[in-house]
N, C-alpha and C positions, 0 to 999 in steps of 0.2 A: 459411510461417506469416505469417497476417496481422496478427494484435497479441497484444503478448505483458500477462500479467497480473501484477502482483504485492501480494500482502495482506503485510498487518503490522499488530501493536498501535499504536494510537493512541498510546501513553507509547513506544513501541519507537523512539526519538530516530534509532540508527545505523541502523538499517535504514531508516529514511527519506531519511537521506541517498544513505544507497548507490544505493536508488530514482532518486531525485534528483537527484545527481550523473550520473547514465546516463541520463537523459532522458527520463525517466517521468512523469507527468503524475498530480496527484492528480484521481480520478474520483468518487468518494463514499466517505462516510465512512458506515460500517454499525454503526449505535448497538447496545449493550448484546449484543454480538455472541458472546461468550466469556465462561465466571464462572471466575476466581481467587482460591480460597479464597471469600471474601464478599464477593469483589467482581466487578460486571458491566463489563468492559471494551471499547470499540470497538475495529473493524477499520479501517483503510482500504486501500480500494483504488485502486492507482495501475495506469494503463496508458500501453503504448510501442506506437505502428502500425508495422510494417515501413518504412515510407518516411521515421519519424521517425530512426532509425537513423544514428548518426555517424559 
């Protein structure tokens, strides 16, 4: 595997950390991405290359 991917809600706070904390990289942010209830929510997506790996 040459990089791994990971999405999550923009407001989704822990999950970014945990991203974060393991060496993920935020890559873009994919506006108005999901609706909950009446609202449009971003994704972000963060990525990890193979050789970024600790």
């Amino acid at each position: 595997m040459h990089k791994f991917i990971g999405l999550c809600a923009k407001q989704n706070i822990a999950s970014t950390k945990v991203l974060v904390k393991n060496g993920f990289q935020l890559e873009a942010v994919i506006r108005d991405e999901c609706k909950l209830d009446d609202n449009w929510l971003d994704d972000c997506a963060y990525g990890l290359l193979s050789h970024e790996r600790g």
